[in-house]
N, CA, C and O atoms as a GROMACS GRO file, in nm:
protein
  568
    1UNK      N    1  -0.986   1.126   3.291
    1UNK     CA    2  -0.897   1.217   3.222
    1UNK      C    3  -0.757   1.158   3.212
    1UNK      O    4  -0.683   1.178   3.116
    2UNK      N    5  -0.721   1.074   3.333
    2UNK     CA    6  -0.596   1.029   3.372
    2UNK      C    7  -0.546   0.922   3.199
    2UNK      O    8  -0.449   0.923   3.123
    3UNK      N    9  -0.733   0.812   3.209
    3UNK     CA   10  -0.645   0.706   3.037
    3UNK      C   11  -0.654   0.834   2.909
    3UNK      O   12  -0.567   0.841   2.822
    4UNK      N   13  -0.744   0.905   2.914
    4UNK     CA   14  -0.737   0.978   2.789
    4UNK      C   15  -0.585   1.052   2.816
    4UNK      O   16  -0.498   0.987   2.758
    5UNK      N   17  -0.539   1.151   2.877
    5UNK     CA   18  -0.362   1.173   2.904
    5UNK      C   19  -0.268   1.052   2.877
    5UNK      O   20  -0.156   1.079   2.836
    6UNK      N   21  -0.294   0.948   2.892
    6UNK     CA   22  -0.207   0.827   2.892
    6UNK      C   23  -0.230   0.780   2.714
    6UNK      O   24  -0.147   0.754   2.627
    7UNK      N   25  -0.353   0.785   2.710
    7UNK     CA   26  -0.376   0.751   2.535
    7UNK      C   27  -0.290   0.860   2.419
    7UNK      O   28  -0.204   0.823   2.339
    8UNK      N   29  -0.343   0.996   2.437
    8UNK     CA   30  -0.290   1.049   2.392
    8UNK      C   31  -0.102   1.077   2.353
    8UNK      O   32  -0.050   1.105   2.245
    9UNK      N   33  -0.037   1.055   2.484
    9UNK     CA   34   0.092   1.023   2.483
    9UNK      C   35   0.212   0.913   2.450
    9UNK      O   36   0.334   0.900   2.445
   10UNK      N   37   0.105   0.855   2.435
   10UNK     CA   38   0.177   0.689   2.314
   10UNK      C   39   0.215   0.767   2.249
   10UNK      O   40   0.189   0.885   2.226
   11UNK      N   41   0.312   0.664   2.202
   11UNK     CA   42   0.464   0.733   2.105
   11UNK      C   43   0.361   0.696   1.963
   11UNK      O   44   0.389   0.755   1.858
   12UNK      N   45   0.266   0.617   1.965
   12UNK     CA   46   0.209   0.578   1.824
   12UNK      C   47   0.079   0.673   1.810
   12UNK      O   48   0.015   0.668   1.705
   13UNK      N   49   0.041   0.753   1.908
   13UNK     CA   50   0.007   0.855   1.833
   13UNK      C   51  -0.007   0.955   1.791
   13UNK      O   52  -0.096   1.002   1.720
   14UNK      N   53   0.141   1.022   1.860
   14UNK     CA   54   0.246   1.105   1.828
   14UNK      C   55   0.247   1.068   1.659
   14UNK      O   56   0.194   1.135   1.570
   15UNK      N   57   0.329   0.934   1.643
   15UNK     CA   58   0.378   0.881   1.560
   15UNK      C   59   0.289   0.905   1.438
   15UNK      O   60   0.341   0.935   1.330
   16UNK      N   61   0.147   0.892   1.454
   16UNK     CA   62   0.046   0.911   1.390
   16UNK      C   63   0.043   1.081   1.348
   16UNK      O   64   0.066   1.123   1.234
   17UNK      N   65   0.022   1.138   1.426
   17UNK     CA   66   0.012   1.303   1.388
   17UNK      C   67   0.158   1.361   1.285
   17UNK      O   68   0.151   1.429   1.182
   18UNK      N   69   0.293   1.302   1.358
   18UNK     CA   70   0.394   1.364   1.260
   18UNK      C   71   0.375   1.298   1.132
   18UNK      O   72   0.430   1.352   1.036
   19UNK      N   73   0.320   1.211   1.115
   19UNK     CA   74   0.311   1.110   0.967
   19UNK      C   75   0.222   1.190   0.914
   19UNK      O   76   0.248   1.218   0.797
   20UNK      N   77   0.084   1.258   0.976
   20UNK     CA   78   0.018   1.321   0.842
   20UNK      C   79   0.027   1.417   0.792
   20UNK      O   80  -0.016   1.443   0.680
   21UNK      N   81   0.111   1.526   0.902
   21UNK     CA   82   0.115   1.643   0.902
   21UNK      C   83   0.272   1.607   0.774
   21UNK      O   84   0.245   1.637   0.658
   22UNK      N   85   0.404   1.555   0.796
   22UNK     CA   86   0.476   1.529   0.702
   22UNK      C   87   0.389   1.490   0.577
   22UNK      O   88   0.419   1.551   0.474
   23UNK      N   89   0.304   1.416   0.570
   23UNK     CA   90   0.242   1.328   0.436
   23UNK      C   91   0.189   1.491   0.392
   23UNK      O   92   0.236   1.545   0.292
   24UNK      N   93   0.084   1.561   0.480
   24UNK     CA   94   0.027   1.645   0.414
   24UNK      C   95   0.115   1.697   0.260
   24UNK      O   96   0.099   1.685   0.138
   25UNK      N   97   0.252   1.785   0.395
   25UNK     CA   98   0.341   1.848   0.303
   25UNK      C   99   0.430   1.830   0.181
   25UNK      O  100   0.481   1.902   0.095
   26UNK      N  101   0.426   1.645   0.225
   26UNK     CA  102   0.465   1.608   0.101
   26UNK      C  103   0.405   1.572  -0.028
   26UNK      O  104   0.458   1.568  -0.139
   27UNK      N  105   0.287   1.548   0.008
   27UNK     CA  106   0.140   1.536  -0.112
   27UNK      C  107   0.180   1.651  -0.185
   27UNK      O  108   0.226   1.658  -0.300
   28UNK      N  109   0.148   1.772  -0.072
   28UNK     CA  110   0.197   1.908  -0.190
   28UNK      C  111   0.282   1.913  -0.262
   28UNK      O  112   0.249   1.921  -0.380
   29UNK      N  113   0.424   1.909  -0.232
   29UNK     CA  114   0.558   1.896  -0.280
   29UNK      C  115   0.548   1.798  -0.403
   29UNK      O  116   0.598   1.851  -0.502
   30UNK      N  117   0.492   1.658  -0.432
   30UNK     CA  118   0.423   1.600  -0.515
   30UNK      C  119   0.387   1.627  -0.617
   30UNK      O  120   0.432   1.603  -0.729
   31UNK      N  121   0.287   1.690  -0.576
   31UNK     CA  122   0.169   1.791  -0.683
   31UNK      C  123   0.231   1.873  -0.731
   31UNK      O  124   0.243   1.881  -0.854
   32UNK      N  125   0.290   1.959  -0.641
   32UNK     CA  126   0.413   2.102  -0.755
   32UNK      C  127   0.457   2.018  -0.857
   32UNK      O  128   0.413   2.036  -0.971
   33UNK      N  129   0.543   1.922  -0.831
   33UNK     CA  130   0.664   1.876  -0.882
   33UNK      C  131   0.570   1.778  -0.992
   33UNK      O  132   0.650   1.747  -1.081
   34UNK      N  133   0.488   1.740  -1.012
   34UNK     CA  134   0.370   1.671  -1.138
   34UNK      C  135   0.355   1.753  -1.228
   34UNK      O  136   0.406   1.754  -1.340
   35UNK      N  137   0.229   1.875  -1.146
   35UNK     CA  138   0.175   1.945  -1.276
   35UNK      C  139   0.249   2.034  -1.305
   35UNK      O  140   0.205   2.100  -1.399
   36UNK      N  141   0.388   2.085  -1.250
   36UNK     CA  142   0.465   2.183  -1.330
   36UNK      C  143   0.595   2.165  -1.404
   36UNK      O  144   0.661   2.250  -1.464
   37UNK      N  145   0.629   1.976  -1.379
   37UNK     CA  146   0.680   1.919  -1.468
   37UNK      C  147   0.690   1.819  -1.506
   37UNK      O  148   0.792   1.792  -1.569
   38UNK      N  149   0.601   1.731  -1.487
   38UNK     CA  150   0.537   1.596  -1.561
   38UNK      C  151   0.459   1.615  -1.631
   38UNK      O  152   0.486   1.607  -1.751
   39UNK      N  153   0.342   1.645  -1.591
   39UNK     CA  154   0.194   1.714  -1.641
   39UNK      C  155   0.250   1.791  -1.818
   39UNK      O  156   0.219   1.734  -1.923
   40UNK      N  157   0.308   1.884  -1.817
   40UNK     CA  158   0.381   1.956  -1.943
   40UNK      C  159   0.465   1.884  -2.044
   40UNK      O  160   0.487   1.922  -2.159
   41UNK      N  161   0.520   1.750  -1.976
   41UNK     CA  162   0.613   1.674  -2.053
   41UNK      C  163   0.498   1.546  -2.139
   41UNK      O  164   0.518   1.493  -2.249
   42UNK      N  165   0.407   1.529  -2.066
   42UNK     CA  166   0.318   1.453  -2.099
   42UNK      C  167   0.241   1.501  -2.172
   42UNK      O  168   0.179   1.409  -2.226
   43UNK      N  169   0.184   1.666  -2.231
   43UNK     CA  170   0.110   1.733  -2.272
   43UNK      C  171   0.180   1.727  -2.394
   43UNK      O  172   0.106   1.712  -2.490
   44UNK      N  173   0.330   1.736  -2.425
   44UNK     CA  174   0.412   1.750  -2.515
   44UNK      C  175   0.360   1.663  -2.612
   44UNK      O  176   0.334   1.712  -2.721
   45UNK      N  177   0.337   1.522  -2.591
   45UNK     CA  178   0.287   1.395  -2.679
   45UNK      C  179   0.121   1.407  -2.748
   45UNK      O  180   0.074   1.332  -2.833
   46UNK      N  181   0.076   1.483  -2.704
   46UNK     CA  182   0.002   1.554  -2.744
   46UNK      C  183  -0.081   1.604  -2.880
   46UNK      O  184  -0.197   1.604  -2.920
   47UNK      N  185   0.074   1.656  -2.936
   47UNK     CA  186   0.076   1.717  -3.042
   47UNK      C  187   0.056   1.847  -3.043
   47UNK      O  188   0.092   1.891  -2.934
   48UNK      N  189   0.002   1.960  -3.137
   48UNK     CA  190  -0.042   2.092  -3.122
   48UNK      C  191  -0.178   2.101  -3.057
   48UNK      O  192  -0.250   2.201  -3.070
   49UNK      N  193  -0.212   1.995  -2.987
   49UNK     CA  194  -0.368   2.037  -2.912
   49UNK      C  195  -0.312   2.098  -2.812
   49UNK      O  196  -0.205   2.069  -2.760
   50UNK      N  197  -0.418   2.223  -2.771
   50UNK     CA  198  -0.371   2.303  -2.662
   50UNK      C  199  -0.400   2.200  -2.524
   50UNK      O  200  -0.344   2.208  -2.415
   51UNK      N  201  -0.499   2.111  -2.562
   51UNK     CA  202  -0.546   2.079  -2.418
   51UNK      C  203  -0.434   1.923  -2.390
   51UNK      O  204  -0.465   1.841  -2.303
   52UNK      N  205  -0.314   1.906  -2.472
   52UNK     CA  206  -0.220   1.764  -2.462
   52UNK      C  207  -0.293   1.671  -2.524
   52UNK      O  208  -0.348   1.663  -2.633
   53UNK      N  209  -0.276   1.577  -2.399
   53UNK     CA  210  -0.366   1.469  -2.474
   53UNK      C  211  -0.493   1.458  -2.413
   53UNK      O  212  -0.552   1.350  -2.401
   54UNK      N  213  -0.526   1.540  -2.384
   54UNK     CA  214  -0.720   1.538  -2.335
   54UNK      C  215  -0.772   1.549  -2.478
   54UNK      O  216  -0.696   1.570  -2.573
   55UNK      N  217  -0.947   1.528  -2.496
   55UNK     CA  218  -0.981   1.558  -2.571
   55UNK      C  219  -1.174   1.560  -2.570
   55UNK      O  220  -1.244   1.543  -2.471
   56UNK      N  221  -1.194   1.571  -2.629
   56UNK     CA  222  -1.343   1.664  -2.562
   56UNK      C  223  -1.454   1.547  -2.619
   56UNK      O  224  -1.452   1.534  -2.741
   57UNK      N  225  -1.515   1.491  -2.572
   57UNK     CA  226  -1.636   1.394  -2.635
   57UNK      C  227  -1.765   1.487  -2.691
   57UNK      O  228  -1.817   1.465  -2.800
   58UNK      N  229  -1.779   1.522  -2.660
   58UNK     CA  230  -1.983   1.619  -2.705
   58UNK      C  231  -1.916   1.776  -2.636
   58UNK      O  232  -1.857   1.854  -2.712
   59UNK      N  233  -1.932   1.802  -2.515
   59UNK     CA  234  -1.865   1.971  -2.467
   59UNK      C  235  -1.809   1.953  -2.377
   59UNK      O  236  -1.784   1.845  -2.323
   60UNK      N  237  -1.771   2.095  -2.338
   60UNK     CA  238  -1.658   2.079  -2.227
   60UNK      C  239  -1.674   2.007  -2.077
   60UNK      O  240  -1.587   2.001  -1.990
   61UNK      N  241  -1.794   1.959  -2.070
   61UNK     CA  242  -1.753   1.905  -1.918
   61UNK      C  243  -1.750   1.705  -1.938
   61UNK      O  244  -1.737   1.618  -1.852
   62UNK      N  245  -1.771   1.695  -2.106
   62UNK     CA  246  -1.687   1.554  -2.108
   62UNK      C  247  -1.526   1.526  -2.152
   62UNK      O  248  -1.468   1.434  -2.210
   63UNK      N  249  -1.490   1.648  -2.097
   63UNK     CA  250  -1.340   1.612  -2.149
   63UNK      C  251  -1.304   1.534  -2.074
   63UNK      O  252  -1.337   1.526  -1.955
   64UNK      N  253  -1.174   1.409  -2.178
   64UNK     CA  254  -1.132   1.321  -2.076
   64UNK      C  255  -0.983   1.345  -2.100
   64UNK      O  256  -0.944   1.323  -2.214
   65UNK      N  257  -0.909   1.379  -2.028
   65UNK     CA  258  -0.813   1.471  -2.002
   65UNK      C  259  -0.729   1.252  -1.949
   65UNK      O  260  -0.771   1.175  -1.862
   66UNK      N  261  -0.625   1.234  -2.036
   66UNK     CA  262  -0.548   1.135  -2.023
   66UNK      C  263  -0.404   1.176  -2.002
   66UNK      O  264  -0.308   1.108  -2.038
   67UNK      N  265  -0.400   1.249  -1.962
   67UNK     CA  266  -0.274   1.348  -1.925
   67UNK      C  267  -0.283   1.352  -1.786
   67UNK      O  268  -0.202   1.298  -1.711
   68UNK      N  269  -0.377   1.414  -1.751
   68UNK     CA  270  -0.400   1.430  -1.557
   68UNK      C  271  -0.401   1.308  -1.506
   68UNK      O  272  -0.362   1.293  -1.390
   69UNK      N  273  -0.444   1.198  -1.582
   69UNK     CA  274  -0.466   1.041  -1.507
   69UNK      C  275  -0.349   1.034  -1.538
   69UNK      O  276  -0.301   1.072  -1.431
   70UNK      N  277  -0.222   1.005  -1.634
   70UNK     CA  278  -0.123   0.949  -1.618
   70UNK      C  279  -0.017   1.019  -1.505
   70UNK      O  280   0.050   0.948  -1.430
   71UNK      N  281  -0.009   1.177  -1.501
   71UNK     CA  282   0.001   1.255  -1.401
   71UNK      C  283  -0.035   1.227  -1.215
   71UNK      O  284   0.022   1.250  -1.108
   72UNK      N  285  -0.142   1.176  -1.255
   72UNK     CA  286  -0.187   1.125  -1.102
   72UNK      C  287  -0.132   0.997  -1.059
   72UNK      O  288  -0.113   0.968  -0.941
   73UNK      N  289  -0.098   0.898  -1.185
   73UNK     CA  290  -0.031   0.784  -1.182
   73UNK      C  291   0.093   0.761  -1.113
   73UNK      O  292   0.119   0.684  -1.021
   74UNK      N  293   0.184   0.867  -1.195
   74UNK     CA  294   0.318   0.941  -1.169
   74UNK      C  295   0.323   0.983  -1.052
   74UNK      O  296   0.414   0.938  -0.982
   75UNK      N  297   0.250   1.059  -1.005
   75UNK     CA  298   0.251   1.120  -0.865
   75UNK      C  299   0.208   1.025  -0.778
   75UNK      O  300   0.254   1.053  -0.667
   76UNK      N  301   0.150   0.938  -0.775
   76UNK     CA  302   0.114   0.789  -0.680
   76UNK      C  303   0.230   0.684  -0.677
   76UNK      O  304   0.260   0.607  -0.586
   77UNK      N  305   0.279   0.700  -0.781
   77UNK     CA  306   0.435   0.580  -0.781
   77UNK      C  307   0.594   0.667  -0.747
   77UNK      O  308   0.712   0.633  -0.753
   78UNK      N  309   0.512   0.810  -0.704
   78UNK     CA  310   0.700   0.866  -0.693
   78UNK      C  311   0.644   0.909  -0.546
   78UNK      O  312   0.729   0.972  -0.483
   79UNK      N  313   0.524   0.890  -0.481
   79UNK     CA  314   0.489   0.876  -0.390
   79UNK      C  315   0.512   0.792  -0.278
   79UNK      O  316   0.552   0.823  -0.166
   80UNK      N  317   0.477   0.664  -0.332
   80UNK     CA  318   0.501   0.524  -0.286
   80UNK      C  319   0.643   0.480  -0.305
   80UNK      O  320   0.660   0.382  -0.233
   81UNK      N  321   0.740   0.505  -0.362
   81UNK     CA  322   0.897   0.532  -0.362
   81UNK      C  323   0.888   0.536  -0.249
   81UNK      O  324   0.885   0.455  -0.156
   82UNK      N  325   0.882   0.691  -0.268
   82UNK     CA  326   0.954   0.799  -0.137
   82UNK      C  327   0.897   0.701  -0.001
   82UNK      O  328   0.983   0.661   0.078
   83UNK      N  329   0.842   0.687   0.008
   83UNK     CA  330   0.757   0.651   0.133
   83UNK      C  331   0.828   0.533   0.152
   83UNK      O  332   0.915   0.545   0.238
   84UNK      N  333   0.819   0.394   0.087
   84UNK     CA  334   0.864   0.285   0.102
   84UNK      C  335   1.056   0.348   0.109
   84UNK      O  336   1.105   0.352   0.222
   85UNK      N  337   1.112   0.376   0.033
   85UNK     CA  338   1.295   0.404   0.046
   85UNK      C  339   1.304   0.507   0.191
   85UNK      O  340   1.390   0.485   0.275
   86UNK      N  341   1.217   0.606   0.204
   86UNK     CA  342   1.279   0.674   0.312
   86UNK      C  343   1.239   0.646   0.442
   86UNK      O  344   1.323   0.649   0.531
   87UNK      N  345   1.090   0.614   0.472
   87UNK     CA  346   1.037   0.487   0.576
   87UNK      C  347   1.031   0.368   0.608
   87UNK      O  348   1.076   0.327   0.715
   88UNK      N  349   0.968   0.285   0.512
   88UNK     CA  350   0.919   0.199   0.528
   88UNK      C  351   1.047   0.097   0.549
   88UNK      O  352   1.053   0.011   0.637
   89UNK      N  353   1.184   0.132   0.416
   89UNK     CA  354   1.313   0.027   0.438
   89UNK      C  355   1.390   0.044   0.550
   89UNK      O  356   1.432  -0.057   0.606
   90UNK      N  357   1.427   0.196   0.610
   90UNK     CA  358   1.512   0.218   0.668
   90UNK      C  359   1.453   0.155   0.834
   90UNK      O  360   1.536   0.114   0.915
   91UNK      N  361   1.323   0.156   0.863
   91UNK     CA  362   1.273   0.123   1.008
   91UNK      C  363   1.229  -0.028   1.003
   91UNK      O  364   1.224  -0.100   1.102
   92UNK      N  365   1.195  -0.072   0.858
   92UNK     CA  366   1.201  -0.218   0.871
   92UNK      C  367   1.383  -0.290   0.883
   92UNK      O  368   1.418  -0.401   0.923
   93UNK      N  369   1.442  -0.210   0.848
   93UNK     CA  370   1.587  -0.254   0.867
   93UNK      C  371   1.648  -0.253   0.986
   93UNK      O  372   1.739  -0.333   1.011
   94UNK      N  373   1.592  -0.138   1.097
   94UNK     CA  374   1.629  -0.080   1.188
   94UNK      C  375   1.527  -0.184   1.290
   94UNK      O  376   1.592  -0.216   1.390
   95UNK      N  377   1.454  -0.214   1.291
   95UNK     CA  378   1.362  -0.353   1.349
   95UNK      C  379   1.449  -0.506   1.332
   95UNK      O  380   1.440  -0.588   1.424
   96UNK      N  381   1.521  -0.532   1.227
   96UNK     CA  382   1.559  -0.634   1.190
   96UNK      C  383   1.689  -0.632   1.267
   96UNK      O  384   1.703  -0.741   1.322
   97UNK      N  385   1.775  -0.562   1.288
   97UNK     CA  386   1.894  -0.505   1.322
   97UNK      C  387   1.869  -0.507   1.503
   97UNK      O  388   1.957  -0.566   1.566
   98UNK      N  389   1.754  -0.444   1.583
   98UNK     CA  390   1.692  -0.440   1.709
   98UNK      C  391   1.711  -0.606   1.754
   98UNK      O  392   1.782  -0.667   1.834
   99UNK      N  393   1.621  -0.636   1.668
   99UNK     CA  394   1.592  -0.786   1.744
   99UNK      C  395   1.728  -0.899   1.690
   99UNK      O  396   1.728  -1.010   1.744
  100UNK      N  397   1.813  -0.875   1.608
  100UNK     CA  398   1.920  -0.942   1.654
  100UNK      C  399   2.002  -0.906   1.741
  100UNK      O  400   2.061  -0.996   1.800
  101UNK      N  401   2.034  -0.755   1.782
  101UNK     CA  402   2.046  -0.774   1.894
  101UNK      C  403   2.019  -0.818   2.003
  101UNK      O  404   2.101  -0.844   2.090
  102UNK      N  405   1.884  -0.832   2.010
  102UNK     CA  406   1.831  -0.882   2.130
  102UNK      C  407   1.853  -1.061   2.148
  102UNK      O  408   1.836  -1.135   2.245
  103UNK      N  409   1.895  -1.084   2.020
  103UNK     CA  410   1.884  -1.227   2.008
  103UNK      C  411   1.728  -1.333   1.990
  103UNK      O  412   1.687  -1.433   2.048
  104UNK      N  413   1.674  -1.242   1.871
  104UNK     CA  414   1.547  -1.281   1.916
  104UNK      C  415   1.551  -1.323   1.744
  104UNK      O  416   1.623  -1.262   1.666
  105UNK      N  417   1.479  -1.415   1.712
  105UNK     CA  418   1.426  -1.474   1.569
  105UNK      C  419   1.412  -1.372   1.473
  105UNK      O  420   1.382  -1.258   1.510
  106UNK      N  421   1.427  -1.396   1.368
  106UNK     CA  422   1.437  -1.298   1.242
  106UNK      C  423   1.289  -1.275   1.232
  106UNK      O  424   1.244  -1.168   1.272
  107UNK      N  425   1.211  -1.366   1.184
  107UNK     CA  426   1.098  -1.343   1.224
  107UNK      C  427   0.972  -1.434   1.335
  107UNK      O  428   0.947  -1.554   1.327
  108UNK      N  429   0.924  -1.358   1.410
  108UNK     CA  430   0.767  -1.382   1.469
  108UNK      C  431   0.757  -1.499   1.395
  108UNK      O  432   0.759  -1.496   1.272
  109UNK      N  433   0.742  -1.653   1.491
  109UNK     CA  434   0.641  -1.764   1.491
  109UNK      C  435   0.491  -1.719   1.497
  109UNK      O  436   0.439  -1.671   1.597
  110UNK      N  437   0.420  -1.743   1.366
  110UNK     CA  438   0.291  -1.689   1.360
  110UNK      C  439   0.238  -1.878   1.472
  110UNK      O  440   0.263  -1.998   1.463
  111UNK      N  441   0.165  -1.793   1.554
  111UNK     CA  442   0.073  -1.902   1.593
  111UNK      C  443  -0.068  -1.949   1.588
  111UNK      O  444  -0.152  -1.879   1.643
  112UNK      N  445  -0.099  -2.044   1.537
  112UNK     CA  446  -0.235  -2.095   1.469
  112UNK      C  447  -0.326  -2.097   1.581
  112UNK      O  448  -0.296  -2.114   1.699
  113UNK      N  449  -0.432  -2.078   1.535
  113UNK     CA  450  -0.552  -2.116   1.656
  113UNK      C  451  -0.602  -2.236   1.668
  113UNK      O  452  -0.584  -2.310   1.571
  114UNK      N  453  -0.673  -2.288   1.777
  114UNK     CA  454  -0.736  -2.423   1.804
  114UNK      C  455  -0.849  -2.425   1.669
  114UNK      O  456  -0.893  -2.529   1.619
  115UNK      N  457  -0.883  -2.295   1.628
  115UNK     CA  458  -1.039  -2.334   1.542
  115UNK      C  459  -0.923  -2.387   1.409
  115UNK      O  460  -0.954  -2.494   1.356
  116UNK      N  461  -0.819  -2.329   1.367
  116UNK     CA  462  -0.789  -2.334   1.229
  116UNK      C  463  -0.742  -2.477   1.263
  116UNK      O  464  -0.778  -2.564   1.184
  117UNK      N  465  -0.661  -2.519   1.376
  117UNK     CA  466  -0.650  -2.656   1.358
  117UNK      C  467  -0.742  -2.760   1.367
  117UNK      O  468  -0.726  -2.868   1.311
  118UNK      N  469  -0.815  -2.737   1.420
  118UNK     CA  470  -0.941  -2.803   1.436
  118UNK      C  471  -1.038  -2.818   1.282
  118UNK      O  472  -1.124  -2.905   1.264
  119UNK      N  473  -1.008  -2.734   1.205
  119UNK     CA  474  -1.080  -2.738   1.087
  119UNK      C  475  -0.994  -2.801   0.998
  119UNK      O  476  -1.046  -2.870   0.910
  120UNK      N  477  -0.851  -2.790   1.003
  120UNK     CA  478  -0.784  -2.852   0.934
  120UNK      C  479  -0.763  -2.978   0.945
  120UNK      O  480  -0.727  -3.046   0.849
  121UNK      N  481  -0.780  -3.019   1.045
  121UNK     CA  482  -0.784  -3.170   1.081
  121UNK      C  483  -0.943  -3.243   0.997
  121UNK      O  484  -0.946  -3.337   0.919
  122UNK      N  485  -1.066  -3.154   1.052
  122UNK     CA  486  -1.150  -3.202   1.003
  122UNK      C  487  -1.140  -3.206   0.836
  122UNK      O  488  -1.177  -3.316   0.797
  123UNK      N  489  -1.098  -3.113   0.720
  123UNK     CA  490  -1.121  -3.132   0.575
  123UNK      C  491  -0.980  -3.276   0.552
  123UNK      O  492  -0.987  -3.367   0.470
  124UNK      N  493  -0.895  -3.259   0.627
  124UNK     CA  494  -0.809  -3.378   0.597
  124UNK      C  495  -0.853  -3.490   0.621
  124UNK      O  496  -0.809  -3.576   0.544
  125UNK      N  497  -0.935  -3.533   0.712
  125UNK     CA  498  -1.030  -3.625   0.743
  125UNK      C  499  -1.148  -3.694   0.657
  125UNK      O  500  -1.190  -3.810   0.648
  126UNK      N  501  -1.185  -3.564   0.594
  126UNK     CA  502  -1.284  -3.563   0.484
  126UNK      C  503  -1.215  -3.580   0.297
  126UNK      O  504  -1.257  -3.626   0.191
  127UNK      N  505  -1.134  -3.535   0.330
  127UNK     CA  506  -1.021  -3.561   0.208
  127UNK      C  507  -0.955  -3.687   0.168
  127UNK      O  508  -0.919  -3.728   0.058
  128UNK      N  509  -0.947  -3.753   0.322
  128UNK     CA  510  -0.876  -3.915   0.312
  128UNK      C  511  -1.021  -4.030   0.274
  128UNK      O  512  -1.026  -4.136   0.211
  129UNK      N  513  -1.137  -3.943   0.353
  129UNK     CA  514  -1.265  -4.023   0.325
  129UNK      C  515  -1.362  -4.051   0.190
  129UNK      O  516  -1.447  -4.138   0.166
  130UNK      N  517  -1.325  -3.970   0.135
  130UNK     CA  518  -1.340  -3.937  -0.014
  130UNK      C  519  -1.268  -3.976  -0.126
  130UNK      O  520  -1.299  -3.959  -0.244
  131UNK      N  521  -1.106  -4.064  -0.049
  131UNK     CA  522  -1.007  -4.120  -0.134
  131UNK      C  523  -0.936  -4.034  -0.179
  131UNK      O  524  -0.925  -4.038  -0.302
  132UNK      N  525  -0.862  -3.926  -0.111
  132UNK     CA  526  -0.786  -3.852  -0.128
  132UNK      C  527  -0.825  -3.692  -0.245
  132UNK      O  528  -0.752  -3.603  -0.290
  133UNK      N  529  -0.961  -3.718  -0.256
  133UNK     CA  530  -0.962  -3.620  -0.363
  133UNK      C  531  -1.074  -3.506  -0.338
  133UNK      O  532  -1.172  -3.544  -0.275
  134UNK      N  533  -1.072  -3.395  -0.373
  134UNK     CA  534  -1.210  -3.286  -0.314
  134UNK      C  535  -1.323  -3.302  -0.398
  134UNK      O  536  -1.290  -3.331  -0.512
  135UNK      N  537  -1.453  -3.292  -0.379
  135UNK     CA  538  -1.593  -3.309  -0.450
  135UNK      C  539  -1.546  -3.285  -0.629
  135UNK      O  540  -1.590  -3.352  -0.723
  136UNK      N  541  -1.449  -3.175  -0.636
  136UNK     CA  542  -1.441  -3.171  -0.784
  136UNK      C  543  -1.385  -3.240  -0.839
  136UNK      O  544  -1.381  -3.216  -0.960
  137UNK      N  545  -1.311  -3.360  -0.790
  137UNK     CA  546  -1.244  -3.428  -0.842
  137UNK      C  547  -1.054  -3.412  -0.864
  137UNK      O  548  -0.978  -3.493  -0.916
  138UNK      N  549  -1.020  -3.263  -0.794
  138UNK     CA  550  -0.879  -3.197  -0.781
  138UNK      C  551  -0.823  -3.264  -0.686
  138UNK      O  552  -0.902  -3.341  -0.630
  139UNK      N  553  -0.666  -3.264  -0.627
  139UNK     CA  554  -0.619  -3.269  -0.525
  139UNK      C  555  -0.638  -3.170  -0.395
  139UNK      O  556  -0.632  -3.052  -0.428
  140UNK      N  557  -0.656  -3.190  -0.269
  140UNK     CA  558  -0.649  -3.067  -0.188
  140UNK      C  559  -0.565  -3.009  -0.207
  140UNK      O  560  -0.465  -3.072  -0.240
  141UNK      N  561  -0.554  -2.849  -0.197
  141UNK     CA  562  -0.463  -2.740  -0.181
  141UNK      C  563  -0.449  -2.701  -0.032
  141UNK      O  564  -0.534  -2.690   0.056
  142UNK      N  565  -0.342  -2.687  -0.030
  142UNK     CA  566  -0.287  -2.624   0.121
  142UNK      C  567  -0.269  -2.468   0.138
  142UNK      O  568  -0.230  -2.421   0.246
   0.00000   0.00000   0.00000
């Protein structure tokens, strides 16, 4: 009971619950703000069809309604805004800002593994043995 209490109380999955429960509310907020005034502005182009720019192939359950997809479009890119300007910049900034204080590298030395060097050694090996060139006849790419 003691690791499940200890799991649960990470700040990351705290971190996790306020993120969906916010995301929920803002999906909604989203959606209002689409179909009661994007959705209508987009219907406008339309012309006098009642249905915008949908329009019906054989009966009503092949309508292909090109209004709700550009709508859903809209609402996925004013989505991904919000998210990236009010999260994603301000705590990647606030990370960048941390570790110079700390005096620590702008960014993480990614470190390679023994297999990737080990393989890389071997196609360079095979690359010089072949006279510098790959089976197709190209230069190697790195």
């Amino acid at each position: 009971m003691k690791g499940f209490k200890d799991f649960v109380m990470q700040g990351n999955v705290i971190d996790l619950a306020v993120g969906v429960v916010i995301g929920s509310a803002f999906t909604a907020l989203i959606g209002a703000f689409v179909d009661n005034l994007i959705q209508p502005v987009i219907n406008v182009f339309g012309g006098s069809n009642v249905d915008g720019l949908a329009f019906t192939i054989t009966n009503e359950s092949t309508k292909v309604d090109i209004g709700a997809i550009l709508s859903a479009v809209i609402a996925f890119l004013i989505t991904a805004a919000v998210v990236y300007f009010v999260f994603v910049l301000p705590i990647s900034s606030a990370r960048k800002l941390d570790r110079k204080r700390r005096g620590l590298p702008e960014e993480e030395e990614t470190t390679v593994s023994e297999d990737i060097v080990l393989l890389t050694e071997i196609r360079d090996a095979l690359t010089a043995q072949r006279g510098g060139t790959q089976a197709g006849g190209t230069t190697p790419q790195v």
